[in-house]
Every structure is written in structure tokens, then in C-alpha cells.
Backbone as a chain_set.jsonl record, in Angstrom:
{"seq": "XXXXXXXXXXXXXXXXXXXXXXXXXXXXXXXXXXXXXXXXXXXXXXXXXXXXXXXXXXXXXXXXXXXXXXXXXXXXXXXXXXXXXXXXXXXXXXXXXXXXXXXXXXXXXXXXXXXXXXXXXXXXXXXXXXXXXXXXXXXXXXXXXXXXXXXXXXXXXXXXXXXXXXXXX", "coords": {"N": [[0.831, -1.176, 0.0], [0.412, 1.771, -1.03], [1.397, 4.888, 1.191], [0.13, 8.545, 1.21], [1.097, 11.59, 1.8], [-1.185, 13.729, 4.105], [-0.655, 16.041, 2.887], [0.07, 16.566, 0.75], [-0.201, 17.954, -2.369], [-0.764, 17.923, -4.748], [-0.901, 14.625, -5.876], [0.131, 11.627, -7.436], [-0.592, 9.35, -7.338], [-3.219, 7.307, -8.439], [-5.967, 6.72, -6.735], [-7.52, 4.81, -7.766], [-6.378, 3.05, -9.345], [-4.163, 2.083, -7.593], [-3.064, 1.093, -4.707], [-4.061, 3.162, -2.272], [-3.23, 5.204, 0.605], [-4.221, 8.014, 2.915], [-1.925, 9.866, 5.133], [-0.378, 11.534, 7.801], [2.83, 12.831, 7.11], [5.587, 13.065, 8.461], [8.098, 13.552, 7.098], [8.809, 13.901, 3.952], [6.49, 13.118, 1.035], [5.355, 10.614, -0.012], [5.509, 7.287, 0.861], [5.559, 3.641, 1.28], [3.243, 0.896, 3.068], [5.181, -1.03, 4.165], [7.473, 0.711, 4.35], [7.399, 2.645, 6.105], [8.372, 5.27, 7.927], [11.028, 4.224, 7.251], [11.506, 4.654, 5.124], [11.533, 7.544, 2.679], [9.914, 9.601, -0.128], [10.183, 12.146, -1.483], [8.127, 14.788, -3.837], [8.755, 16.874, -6.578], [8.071, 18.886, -8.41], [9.608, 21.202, -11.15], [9.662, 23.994, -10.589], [8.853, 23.744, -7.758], [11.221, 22.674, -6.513], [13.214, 24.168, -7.23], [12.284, 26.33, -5.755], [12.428, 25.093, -3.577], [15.405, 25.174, -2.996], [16.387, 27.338, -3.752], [14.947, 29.823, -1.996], [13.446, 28.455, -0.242], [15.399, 27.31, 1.668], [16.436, 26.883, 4.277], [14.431, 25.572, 4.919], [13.759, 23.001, 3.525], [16.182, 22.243, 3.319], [15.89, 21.571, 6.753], [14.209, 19.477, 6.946], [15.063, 17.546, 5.574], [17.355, 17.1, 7.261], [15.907, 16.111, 9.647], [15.163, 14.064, 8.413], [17.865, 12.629, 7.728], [18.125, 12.37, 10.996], [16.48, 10.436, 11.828], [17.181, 8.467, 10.742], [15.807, 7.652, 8.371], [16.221, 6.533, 4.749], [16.096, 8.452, 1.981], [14.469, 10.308, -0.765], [14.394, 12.528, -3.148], [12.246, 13.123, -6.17], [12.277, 14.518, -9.263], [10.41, 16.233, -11.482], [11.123, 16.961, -13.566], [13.756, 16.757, -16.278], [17.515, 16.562, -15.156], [19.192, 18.259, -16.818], [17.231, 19.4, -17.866], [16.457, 21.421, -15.597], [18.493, 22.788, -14.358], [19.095, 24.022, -16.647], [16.892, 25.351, -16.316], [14.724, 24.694, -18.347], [11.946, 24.246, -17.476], [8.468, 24.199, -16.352], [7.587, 27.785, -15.809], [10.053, 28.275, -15.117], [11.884, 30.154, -17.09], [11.214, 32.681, -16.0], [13.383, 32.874, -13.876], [15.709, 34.212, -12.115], [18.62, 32.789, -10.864], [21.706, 32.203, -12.587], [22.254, 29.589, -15.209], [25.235, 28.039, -14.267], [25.235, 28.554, -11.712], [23.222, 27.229, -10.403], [23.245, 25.07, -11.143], [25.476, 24.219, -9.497], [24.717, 24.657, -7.075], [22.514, 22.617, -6.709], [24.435, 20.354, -7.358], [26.138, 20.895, -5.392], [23.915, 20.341, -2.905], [23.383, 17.768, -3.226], [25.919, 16.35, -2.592], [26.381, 17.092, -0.039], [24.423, 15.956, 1.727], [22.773, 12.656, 2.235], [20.975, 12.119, 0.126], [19.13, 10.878, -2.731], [18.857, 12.286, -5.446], [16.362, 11.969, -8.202], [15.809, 12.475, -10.997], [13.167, 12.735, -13.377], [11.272, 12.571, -16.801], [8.55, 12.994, -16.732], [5.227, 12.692, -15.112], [4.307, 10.098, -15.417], [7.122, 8.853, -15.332], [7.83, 9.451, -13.449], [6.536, 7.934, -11.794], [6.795, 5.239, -12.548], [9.895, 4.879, -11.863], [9.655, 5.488, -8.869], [8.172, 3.302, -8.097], [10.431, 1.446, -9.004], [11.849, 1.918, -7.028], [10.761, 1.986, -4.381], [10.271, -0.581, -4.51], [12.769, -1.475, -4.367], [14.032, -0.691, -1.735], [12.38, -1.604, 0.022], [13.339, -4.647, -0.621], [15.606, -3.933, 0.211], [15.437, -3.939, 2.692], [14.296, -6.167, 3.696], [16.18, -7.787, 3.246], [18.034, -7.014, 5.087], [16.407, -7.83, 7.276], [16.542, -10.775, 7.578], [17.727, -13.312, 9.164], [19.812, -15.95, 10.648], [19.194, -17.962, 13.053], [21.613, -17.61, 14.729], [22.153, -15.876, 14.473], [23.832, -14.273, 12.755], [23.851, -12.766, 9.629], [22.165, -14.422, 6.729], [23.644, -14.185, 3.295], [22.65, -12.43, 1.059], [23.302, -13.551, -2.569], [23.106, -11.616, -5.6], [21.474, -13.372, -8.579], [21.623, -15.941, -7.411], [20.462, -18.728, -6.051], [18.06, -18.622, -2.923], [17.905, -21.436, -0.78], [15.859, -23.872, -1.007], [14.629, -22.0, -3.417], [12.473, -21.754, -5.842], [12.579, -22.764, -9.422], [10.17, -21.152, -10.599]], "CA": [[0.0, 0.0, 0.0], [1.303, 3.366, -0.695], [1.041, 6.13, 1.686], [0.543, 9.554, 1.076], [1.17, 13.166, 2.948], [-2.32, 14.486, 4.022], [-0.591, 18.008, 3.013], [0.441, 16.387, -0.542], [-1.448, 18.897, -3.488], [-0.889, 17.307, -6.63], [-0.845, 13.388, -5.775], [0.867, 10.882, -8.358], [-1.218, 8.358, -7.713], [-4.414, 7.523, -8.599], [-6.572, 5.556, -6.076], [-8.85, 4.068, -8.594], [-5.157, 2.207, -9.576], [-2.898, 2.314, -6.495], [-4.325, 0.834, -3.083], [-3.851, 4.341, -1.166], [-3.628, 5.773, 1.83], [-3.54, 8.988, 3.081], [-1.894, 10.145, 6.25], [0.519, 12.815, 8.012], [3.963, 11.943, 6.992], [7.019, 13.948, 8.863], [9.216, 13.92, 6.02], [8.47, 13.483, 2.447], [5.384, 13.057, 0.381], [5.231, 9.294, -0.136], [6.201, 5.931, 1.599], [4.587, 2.095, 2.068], [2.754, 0.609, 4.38], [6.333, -1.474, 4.671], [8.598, 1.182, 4.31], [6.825, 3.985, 6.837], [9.594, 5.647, 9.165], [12.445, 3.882, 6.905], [12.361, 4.654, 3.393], [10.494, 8.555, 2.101], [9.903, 10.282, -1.045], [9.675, 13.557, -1.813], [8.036, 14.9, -4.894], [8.836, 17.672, -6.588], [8.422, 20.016, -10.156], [10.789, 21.701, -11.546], [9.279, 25.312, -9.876], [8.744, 23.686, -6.398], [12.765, 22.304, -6.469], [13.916, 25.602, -7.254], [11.682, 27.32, -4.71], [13.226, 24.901, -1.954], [16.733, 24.945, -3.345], [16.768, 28.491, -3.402], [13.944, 30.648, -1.594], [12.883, 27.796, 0.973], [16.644, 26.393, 1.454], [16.499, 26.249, 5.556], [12.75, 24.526, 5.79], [13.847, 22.165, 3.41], [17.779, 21.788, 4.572], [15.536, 20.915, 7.824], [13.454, 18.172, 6.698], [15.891, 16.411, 5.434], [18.348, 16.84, 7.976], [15.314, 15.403, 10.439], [15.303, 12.069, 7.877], [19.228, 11.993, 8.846], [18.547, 12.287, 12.277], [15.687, 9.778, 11.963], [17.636, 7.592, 9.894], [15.416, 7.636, 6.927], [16.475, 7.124, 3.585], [15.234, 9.986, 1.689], [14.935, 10.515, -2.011], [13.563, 13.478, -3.802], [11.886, 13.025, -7.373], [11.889, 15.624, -9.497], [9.517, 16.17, -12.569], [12.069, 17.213, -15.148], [15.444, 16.473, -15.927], [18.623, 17.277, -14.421], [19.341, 19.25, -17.661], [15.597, 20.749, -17.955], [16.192, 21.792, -14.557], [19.294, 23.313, -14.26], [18.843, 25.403, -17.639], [15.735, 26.4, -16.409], [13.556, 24.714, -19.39], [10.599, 23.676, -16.609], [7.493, 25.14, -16.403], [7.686, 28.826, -15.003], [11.76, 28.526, -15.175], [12.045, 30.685, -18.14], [11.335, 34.201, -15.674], [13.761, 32.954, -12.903], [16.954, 34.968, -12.495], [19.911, 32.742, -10.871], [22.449, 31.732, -13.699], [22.911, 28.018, -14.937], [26.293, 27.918, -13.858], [25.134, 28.942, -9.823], [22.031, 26.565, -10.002], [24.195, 23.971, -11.515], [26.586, 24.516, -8.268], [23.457, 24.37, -6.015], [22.265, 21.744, -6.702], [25.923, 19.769, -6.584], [26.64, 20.78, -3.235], [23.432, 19.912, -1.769], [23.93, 16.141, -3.256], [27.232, 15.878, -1.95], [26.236, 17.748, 1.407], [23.177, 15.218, 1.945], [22.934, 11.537, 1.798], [20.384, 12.406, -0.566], [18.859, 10.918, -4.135], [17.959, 13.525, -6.579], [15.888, 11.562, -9.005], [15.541, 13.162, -11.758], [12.199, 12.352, -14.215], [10.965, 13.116, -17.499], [6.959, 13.737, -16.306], [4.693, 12.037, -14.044], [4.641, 8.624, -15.518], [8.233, 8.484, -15.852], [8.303, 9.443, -11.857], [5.356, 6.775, -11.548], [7.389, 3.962, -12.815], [10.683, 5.217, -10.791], [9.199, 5.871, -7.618], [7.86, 2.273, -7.701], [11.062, 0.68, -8.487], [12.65, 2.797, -5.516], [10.074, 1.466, -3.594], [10.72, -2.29, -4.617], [14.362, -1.908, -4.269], [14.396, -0.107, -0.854], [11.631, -3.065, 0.352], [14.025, -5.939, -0.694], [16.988, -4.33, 1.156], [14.865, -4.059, 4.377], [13.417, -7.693, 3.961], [17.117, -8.393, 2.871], [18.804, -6.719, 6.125], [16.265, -8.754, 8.779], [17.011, -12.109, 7.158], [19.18, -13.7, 9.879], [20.152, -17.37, 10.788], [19.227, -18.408, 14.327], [22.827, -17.609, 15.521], [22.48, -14.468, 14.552], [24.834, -14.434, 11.815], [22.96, -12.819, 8.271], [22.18, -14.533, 5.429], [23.897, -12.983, 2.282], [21.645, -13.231, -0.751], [24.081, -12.882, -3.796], [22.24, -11.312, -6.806], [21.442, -14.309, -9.706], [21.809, -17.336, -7.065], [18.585, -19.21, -5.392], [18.805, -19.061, -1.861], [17.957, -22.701, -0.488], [14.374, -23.974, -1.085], [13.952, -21.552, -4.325], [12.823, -23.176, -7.339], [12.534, -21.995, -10.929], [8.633, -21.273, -10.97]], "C": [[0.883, 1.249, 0.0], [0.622, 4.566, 0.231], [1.549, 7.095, 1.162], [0.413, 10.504, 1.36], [-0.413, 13.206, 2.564], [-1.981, 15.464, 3.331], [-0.284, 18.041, 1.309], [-0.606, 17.115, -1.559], [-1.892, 17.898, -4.592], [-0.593, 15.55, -6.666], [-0.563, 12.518, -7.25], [-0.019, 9.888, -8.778], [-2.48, 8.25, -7.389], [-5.314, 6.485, -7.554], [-7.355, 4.767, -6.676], [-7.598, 3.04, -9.821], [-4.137, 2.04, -8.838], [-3.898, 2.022, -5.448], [-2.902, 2.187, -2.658], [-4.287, 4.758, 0.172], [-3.436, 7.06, 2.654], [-3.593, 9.394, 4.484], [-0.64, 11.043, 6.094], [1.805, 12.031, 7.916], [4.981, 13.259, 7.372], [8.045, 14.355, 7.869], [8.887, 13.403, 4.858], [7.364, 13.275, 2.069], [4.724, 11.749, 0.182], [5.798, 8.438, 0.855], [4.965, 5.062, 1.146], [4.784, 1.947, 3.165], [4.052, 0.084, 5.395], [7.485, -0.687, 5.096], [8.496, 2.203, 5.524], [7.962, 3.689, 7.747], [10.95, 4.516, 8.222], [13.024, 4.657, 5.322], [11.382, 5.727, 3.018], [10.599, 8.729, 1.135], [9.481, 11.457, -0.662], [9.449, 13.984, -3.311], [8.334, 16.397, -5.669], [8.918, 18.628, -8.06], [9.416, 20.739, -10.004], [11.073, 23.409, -10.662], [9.366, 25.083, -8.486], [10.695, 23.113, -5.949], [13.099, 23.567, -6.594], [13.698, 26.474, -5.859], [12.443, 26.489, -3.414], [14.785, 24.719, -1.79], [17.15, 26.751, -3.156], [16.0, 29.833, -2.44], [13.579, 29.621, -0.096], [14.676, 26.682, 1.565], [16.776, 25.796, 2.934], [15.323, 25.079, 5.475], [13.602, 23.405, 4.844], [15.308, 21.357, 3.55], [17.033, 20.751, 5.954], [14.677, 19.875, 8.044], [14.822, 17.137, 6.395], [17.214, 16.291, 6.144], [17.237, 16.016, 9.495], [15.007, 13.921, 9.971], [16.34, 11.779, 8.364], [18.767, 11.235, 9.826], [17.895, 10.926, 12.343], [16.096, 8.441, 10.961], [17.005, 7.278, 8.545], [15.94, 8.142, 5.856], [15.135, 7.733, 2.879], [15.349, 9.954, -0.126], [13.997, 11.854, -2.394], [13.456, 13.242, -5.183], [11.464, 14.124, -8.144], [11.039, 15.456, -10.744], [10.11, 16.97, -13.721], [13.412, 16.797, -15.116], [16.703, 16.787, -15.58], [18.711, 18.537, -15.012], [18.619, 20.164, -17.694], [16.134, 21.636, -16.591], [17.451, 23.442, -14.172], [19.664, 24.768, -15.834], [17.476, 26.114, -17.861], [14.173, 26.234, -17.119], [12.057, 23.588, -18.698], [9.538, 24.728, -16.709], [7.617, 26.025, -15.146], [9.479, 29.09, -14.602], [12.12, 29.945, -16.11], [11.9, 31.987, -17.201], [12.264, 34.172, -14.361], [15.502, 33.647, -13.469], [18.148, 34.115, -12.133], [20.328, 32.021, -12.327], [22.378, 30.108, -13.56], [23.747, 27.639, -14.163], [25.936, 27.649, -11.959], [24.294, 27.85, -9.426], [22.726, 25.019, -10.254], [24.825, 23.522, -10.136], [25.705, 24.048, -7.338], [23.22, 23.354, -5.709], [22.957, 20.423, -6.181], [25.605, 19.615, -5.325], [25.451, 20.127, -2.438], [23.246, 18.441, -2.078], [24.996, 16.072, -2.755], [26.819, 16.496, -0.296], [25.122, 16.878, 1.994], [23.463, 13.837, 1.43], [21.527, 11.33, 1.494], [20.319, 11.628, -1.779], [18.563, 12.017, -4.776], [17.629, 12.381, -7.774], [15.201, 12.262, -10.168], [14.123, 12.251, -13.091], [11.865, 13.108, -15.359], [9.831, 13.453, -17.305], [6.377, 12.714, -15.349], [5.123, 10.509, -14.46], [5.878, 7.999, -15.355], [8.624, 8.185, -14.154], [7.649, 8.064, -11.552], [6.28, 5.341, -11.197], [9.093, 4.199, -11.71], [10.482, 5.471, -9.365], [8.91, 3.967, -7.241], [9.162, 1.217, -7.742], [12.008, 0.822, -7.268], [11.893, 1.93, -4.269], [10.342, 0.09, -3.385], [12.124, -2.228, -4.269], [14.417, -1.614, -2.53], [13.611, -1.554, 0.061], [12.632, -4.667, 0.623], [15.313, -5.285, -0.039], [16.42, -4.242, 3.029], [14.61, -5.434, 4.307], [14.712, -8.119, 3.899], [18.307, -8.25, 4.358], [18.096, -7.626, 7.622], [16.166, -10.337, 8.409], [18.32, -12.398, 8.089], [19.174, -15.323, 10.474], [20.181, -16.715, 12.683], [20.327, -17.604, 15.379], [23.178, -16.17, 15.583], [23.284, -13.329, 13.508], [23.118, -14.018, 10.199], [23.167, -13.961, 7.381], [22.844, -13.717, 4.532], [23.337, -13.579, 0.727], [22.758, -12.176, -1.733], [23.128, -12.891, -4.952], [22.01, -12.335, -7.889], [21.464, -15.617, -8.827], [20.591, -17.41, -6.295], [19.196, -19.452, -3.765], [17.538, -20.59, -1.524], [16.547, -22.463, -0.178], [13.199, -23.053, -1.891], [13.949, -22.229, -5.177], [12.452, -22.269, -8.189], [11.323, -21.287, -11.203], [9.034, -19.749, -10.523]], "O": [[1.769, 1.605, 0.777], [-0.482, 5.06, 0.003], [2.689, 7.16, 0.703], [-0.791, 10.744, 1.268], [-0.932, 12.939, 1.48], [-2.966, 16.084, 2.93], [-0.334, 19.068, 0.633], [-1.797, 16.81, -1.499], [-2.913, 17.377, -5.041], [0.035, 15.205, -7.667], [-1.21, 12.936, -8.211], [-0.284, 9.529, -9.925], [-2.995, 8.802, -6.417], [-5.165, 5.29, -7.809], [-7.945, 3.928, -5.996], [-7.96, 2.491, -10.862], [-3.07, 1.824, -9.413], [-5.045, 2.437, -5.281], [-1.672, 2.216, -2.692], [-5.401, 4.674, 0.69], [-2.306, 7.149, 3.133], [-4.637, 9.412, 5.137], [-0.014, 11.326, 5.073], [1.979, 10.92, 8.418], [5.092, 14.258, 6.66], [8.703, 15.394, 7.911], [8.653, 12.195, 4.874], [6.738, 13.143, 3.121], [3.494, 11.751, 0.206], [6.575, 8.912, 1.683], [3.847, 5.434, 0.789], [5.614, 2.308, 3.999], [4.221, 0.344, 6.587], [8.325, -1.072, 5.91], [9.577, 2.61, 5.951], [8.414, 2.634, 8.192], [11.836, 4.113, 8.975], [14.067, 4.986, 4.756], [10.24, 5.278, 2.92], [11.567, 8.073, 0.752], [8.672, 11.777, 0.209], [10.333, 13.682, -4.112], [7.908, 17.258, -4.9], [9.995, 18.928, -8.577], [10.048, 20.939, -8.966], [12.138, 23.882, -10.266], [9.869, 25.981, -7.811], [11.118, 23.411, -4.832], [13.309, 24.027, -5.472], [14.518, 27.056, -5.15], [12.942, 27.077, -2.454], [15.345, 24.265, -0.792], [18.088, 27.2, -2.498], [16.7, 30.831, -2.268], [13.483, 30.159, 1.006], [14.725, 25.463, 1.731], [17.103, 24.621, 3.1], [15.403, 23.934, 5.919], [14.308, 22.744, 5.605], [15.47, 20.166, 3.818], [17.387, 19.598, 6.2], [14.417, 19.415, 9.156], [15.296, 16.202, 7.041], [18.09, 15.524, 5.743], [17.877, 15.38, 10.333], [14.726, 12.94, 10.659], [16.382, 10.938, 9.262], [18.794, 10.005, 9.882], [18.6, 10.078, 12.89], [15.29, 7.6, 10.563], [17.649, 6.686, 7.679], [16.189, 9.323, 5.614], [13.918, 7.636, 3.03], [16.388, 9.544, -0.644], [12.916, 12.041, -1.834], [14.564, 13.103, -5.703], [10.426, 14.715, -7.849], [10.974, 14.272, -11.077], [9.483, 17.507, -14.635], [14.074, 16.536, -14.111], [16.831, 17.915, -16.056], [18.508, 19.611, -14.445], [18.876, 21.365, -17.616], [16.14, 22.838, -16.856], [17.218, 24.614, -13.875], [20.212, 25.87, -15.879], [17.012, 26.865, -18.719], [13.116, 26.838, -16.936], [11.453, 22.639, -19.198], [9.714, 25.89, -17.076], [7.712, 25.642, -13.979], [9.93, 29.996, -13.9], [12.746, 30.806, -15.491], [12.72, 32.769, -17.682], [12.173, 35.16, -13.633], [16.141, 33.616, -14.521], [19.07, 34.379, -12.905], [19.53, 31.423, -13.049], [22.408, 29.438, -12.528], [23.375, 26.898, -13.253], [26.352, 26.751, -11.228], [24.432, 27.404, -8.287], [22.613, 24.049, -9.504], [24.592, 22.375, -9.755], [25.957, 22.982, -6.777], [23.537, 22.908, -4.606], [22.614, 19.671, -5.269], [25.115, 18.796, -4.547], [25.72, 19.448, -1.447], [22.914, 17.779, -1.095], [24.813, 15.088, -2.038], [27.35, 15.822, 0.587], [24.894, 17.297, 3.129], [24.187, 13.658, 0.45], [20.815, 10.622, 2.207], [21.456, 11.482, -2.227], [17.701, 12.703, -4.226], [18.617, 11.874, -8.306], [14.006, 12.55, -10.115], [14.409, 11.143, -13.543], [12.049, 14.319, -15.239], [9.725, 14.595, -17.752], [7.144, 11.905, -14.826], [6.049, 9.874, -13.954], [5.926, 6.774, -15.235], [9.3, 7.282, -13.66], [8.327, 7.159, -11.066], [6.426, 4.675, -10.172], [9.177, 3.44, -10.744], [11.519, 5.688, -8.739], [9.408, 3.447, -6.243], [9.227, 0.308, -6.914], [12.719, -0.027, -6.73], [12.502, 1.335, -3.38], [10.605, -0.389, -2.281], [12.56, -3.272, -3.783], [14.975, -2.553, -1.962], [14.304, -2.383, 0.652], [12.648, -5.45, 1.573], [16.169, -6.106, 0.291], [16.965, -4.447, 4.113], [14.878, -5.886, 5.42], [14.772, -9.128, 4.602], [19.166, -9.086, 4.639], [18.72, -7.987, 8.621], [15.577, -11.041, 9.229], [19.469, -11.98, 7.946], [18.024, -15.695, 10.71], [20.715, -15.782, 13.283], [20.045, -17.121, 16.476], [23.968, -15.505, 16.254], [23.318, -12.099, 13.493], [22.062, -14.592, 9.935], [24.291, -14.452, 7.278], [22.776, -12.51, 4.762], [23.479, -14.467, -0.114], [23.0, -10.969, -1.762], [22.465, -13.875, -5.279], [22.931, -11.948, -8.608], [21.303, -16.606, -9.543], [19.861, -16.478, -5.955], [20.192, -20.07, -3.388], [16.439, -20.622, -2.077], [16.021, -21.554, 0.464], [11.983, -22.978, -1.713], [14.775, -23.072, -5.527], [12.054, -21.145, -7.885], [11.413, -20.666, -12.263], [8.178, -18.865, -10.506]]}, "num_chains": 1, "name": "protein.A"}
């Protein structure tokens, strides 16, 4: 089940194709039912990234320094592409004033300053389908991290091999 922010505007997904649920989420816009308090999304257009990259830079510095604290991985999805983004060619980009070059820079630093995704998308669907395998991947390393032998000792599932009592089906 996907959850999603009561406070979320423009929702991704459609409930009449997505079992949904909507509740208050501390950090980010999305999660599952599995992932809640481990694994967030954040969604974001090309206008609302700008606005918290440059105009809202503490509030959202402080969300995602409360996933840190809270150990949640964090990703943000954006709704254009790195390129669109950074030269501006998003909707409502075209009257903003900082330079490529600075926004370019911006951006950088706060991936390297954050143990942060920036997911970059070509439009909703594109997020649609990325968001869900984020979701599946982040899922199988939680189901993959409380897999443990009696003794205490993990399991280590290597990628392409069956672990014991998989069969071909």
C-alpha cells in the first residue's frame, strides 16, 4: 500500500489504480505501508525544487536533515530532468533569475552535502514507474537486512543465485 502526505497537493497516484492511503507523513510526500519511518519520497516540479533549493533552502535543509537524524532514507523526485532543470527549461523557469552555472553549483553541493537521491524524471509517468522501483528496491533491502540465521549471523543473498528452497517457478 502506498502512503501519502495528508498536506500532498498534486498526488501521483491515482486511487482508482494504487491501493492508497492517506496520512501525516514527517518527512516526504510518499512511503509504504512497509517502508513507513524507513524509506520517504519527496516529490517535486521543476518550480517547487527551485523554490526549496533556493527561496525555501532552511525549511527544506531541515526536513531532510530530520530524515538523517531519523535515519530515513530519503529521495527526492523531481519532474524534469537534471538538464531541464538546471537550464531552467521547466514550467515557469524561463522568468527565474539565478544563472545556470550557480544553479548547476546548487544543486551539486546539496547532493554531496546530503545523503540524498535527486531523481531526476521526465513527467509524471516516468516518476510513476521510478518511484515504484525505488520502492521495490528499498523493500528488498529491508526484507534483505532482517534475514538472519538463528545464531544471529545474516544470510547474504548474492544477486542471480537461489537461496535454499527456491525453485525456478
Amino acid at each position: 500500500m502506498i502512503i501519502i502526505d495528508t498536506r500532498e497537493q498534486k498526488p501521483i497516484w491515482d486511487p482508482t489504480l494504487f491501493n492508497v492511503k492517506k496520512m501525516k507523513l514527517d518527512e516526504g510526500d510518499y512511503t509504504t505501508d512497509l517502508l513507513l519511518n524507513r524509506a520517504h519520497a519527496e516529490r517535486k516540479s521543476g518550480i517547487d525544487l527551485y523554490g526549496s533549493l533556493i527561496q525555501g533552502h532552511k525549511r527544506f535543509s531541515a526536513e531532510i536533515q530530520r530524515a538523517i537524524e531519523k535515519d530515513l532514507t530519503f529521495a527526492v523526485f523531481v519532474e524534469c530532468t537534471k538538464k531541464e532543470f538546471v537550464t531552467k527549461k521547466f514550467k515557469g523557469g524561463y522568468r527565474l533569475k539565478t544563472k545556470v552555472s550557480v544553479l548547476r553549483k546548487i544543486v551539486n553541493t546539496f547532493q554531496e552535502r546530503y545523503p540524498i537521491e535527486f531523481i531526476w524524471c521526465k513527467d509524471r509517468s516516468d516518476m510513476i514507474v521510478r518511484m515504484l522501483a525505488w520502492f521495490y528496491d528499498k523493500t528488498l533491502e529491508e526484507v534483505d537486512s532482517e534475514i538472519k540465521l538463528k545464531n544471529g549471523n545474516k544470510i547474504k543473498n548474492i544477486p542471480g543465485e537461489k537461496l535454499e528452497g527456491e525453485s525456478n517457478a
